[in-house]
Steps between C-alpha positions, in 0.01 A plus 500: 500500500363334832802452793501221716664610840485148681666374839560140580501287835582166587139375700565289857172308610221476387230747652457705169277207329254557715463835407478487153364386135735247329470462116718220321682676257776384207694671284803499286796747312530527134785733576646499877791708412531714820452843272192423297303184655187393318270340674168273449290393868151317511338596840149318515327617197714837450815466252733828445808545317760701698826691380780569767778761422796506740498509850698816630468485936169379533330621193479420141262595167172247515256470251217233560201445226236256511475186225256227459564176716512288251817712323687523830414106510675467135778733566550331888512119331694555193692898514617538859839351621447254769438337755191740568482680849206362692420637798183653718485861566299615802394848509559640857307852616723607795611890573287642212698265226414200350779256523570234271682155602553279279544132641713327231442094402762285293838569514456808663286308770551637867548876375235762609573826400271850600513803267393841553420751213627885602411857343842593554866316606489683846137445628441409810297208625485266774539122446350189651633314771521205175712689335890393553850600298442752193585348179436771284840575339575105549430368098533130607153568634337701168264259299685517154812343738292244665389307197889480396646446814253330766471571854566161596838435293623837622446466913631100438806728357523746831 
């Protein structure tokens, strides 16, 4: 079993594009229960099926395998629950990680989001001066929420 140990940040400005690769990537649940997501994403010419288990702290069971395009394509259009989550995810080299933020388009417009994978819940590591509130234990902010309940008809809400 792989483990996903994973903190989350809210991003302010806009000084981490510069320093990284965006890829557009989409992707949708068959199954976003919060103990056993399934997942299918299409990132450029890469497609990979990923199972979630629950999230206990900041870590949970992950299992990730790679399938053809074209089947995450069928399973995407005509499996997943929708809408899809669209978004680009940049990945940022900064302290010895790589940091992902994801900038998010449709309804979750105007939410960019930075992720850092851990070997352990209590490692240390320093964070950007982009990096802003932690998120991690907030679920609002978790993908398999997002598509359900948008960023923008949530902060309309606050």
């Amino acid at each position: 079993m792989g483990t996903e140990i994973e903190r989350k940040f809210l991003v302010t400005g806009e000084d981490w594009k510069e320093r990284g690769q965006g890829a557009r990537l989409r992707q949708g649940y068959i199954c976003s229960d919060p103990g056993r997501i399934v997942r299918v994403r299409i990132e450029g010419e890469r497609a990979m099926l990923t199972l979630k288990g629950k999230t206990v702290g900041i870590s949970r069971g992950e299992w990730e395998y790679p399938i053809p395009v074209e089947d995450a394509q069928e399973l995407l259009d005509g499996l997943c629950e929708k809408p899809l989550i669209d978004k680009i995810r940049y990945r940022v080299p900064f302290g010895g990680f790589i940091w992902e933020v994801d900038e998010f388009f449709g309804e979750n417009a105007g939410l960019v989001v930075a992720e850092i994978e851990l070997e352990s819940e209590t490692q240390e590591f320093v964070k950007p001066d982009w990096i802003g509130q932690e998120v991690s234990e907030d679920r609002r902010y978790a993908n398999a929420n997002l598509f359900k309940h948008p960023f923008q008809r949530w902060t309309k809400q606050d």
